[in-house]
C-alpha positions as CSV (number, residue, x, y, z in Angstrom):
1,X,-28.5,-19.1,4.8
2,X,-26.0,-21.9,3.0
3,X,-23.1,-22.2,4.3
4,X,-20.4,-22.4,1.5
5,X,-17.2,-23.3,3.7
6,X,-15.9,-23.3,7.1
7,X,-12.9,-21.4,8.3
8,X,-9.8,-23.8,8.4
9,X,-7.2,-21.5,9.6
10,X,-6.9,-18.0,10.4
11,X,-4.1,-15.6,10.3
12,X,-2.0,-12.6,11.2
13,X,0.9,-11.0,10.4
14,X,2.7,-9.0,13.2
15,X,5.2,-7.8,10.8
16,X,5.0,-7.0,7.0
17,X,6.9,-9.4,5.1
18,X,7.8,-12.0,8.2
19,X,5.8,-15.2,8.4
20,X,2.6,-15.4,10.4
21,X,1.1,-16.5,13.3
22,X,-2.0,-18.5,13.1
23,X,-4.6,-17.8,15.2
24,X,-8.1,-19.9,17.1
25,X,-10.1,-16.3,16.3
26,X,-9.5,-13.0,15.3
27,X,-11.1,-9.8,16.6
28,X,-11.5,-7.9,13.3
29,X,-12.8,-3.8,13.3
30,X,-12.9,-2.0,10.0
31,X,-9.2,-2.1,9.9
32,X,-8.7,-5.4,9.9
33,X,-7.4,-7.8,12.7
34,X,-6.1,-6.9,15.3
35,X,-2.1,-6.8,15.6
36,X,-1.9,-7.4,11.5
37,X,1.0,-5.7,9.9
38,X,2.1,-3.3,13.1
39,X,5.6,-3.1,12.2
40,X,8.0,-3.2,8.8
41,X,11.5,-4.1,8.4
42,X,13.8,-1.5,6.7
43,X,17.5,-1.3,5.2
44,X,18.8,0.7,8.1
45,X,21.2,2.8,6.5
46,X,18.2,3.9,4.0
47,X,14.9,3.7,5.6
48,X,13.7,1.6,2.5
49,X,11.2,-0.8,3.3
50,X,11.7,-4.6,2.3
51,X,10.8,-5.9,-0.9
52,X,10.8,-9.5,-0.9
53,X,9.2,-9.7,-4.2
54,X,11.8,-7.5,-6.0
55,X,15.3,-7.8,-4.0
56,X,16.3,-11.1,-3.5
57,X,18.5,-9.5,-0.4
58,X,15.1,-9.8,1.4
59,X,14.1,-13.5,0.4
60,X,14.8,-15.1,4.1
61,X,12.0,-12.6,5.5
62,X,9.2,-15.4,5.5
63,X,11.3,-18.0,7.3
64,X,11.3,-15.5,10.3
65,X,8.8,-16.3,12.8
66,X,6.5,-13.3,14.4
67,X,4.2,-13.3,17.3
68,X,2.5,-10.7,19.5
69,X,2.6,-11.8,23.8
70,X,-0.3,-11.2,26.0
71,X,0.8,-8.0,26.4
72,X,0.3,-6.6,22.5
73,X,4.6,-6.5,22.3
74,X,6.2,-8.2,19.2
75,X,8.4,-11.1,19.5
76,X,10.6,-12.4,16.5
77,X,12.8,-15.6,15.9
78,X,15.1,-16.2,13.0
79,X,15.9,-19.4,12.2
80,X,17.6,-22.1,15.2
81,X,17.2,-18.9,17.4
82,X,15.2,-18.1,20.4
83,X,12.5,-15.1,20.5
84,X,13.2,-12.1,20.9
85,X,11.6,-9.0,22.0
86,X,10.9,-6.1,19.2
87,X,11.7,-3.8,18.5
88,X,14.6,-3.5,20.3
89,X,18.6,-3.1,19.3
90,X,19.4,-6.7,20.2
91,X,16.9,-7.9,17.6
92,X,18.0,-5.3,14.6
93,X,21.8,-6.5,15.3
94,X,20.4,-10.5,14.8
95,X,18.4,-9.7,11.6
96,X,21.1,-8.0,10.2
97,X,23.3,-11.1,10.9
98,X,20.4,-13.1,9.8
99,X,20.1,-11.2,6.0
100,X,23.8,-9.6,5.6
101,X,22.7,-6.0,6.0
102,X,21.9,-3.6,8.5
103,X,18.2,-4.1,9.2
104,X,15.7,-2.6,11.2
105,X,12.4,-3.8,12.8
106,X,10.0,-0.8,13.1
107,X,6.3,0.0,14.0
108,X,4.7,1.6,11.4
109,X,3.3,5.2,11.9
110,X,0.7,5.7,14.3
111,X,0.9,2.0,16.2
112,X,0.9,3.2,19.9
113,X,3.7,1.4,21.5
114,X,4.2,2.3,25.6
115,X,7.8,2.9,26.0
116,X,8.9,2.9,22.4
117,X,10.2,6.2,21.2
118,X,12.5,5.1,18.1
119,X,11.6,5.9,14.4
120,X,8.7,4.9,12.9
121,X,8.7,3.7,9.4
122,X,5.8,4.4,6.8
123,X,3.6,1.4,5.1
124,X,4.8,0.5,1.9
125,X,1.2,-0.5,0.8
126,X,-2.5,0.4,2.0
127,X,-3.7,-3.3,2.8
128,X,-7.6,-4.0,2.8
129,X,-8.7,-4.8,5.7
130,X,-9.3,-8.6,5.9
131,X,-8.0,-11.1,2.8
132,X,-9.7,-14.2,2.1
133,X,-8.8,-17.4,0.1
134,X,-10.1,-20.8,-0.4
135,X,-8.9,-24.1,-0.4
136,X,-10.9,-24.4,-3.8
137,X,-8.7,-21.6,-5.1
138,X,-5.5,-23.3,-4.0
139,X,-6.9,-27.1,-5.2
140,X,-7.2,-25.6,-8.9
141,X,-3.8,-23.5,-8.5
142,X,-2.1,-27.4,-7.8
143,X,-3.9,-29.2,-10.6
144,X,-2.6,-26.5,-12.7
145,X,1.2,-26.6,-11.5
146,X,1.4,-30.3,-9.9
147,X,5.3,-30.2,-9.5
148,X,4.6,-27.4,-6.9
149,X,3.3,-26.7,-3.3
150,X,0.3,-24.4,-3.1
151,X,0.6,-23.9,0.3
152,X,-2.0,-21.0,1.8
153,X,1.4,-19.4,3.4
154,X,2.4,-18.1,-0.2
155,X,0.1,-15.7,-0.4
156,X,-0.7,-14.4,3.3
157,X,-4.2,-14.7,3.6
158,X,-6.0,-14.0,6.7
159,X,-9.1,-16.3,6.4
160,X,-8.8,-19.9,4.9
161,X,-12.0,-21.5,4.2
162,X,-12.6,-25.0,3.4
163,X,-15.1,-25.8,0.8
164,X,-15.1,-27.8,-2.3
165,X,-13.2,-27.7,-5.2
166,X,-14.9,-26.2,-8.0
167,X,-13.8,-27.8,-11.5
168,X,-11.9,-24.8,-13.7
169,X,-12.4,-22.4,-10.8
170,X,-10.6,-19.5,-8.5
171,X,-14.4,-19.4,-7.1
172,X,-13.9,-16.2,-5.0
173,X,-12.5,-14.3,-7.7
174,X,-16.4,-14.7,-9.3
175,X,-18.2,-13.5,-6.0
176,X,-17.0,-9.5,-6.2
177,X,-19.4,-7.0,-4.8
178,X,-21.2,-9.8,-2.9
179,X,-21.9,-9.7,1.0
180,X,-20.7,-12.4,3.1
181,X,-20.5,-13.7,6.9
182,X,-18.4,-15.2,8.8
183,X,-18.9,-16.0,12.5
184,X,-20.0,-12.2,13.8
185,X,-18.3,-10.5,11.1
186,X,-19.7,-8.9,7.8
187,X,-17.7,-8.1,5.3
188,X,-18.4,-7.7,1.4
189,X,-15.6,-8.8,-1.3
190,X,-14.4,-5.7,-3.0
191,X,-11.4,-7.1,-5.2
192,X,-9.8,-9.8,-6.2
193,X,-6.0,-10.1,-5.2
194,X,-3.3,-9.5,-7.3
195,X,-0.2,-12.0,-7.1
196,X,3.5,-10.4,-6.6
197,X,7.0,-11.9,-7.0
198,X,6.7,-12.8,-3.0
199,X,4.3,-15.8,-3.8
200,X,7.4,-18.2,-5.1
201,X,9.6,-17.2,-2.6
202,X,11.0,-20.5,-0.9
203,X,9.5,-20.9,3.4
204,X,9.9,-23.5,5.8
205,X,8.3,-26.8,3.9
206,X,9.0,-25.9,0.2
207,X,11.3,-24.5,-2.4
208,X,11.5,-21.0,-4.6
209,X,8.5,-21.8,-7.2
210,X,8.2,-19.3,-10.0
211,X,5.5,-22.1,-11.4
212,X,3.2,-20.3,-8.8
213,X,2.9,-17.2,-10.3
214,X,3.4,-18.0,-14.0
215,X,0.1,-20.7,-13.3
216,X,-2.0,-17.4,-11.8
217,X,-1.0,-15.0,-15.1
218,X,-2.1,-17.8,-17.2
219,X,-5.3,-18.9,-15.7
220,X,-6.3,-15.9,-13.4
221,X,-5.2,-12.8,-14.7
222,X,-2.7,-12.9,-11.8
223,X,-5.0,-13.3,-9.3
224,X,-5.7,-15.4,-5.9
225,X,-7.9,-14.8,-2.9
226,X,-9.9,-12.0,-2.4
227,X,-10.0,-8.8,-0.1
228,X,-13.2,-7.9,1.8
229,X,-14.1,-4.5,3.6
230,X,-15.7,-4.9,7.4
231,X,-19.4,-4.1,7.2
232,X,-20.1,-5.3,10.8
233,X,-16.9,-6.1,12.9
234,X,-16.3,-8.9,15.9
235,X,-14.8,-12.0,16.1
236,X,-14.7,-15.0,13.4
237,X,-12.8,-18.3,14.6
238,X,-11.8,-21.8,13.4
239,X,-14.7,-23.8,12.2
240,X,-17.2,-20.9,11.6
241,X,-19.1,-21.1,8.3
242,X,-18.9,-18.7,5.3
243,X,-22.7,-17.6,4.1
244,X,-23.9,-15.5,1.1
245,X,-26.0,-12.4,2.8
């Protein structure tokens, strides 16, 4: 089978709405990856989840760092600070400094924590299991806003593939309802991805960008990436190849 790209980075995201943690592999089951999107963080006195792409109170989210230790616990850093272990009382008082309200760090429903017996907090989406974008996808997105950073990090992918750019093309956006494979996984593409407000949001490396979005309405009917259901699970890692099945 032809191999139409290679996996150049690979992600996860401890915490909805914080930054990511790359990754050498991923174990992925028909949920996705294992430790994505665990925990959420809430307005404390509310219970309301974060909205980064509507409330610009939440805007510093993706400038907080996540990772998950050996163990499967969460770790956070804002900022100049050190890590700290989540979720724990210590951390909410530090990202309430960090955004100027009371904040929370939660796990969301059903994650099994050993030890933890604080409140829960409710997804504020139902994510597909794995998303998927290319580097051809984010070489059109520049040529069409050159002023701006298309940086993979705007739009939280969990597979980056490497292939080459395809002139006057989102190419995954065409390949809906088709099967692929990368490394032992299986997955088939079952819709394209639909761009938020989050996407121009300033991170560490470049600035607030509404040119990011505006480019995707124009040219993609707001689209980017694409997410995949898990036909077979296992693991993928860096350099595996993308086939057609």
């Amino acid at each position: 089978m032809e191999t139409i790209g290679n996996v150049l980075q690979l992600w996860r995201y401890p915490a909805s709405s914080l930054a990511g943690e790359t990754r050498p592999d991923l174990e992925v089951d028909a949920t996705g990856a294992t430790g994505d999107r665990l925990y959420g963080v809430v307005d404390a006195e509310t219970g309301e989840p974060a909205r980064p792409d509507r409330d610009r109170r939440w805007h510093p989210a993706p400038r907080i760092r996540t990772r998950l230790r050996g163990d499967g616990r969460l770790e956070v850093a804002v900022p100049g600070g050190s890590w700290m272990e989540a979720p724990s009382q210590d951390c909410d008082r530090v990202l309430s400094d960090h955004f100027g309200l009371g904040v929370s760090l939660r796990p969301f429903g059903g994650t099994d924590l050993p030890g933890y017996d604080g409140p829960q907090t409710e997804p504020r989406y139902a994510k597909a299991p794995i998303h998927l974008l290319t580097t051809a996808s984010l070489a059109r997105l520049q040529a069409l806003n050159p002023a701006g950073v298309a940086d993979a990090r705007r739009f939280r992918p969990n597979v980056v593939v490497d292939m080459p750019a395809v002139e006057g093309s989102f190419p995954e956006t065409e390949w809906i309802g088709r099967r692929i494979a990368v490394g032992e996984v299986e997955m088939t593409i079952s819709e394209p991805c639909r761009r938020c407000g989050f996407t121009i949001i300033a991170q560490d490396g470049f600035d607030d960008d509404p040119g990011i979005l505006r480019s995707l309405v124009r040219h993609n009917g707001h689209d980017i990436g694409v997410y995949c259901t898990v036909d077979r699970p296992g693991r993928m890692a860096l350099g595996d190849g993308l086939r057609f099945l």
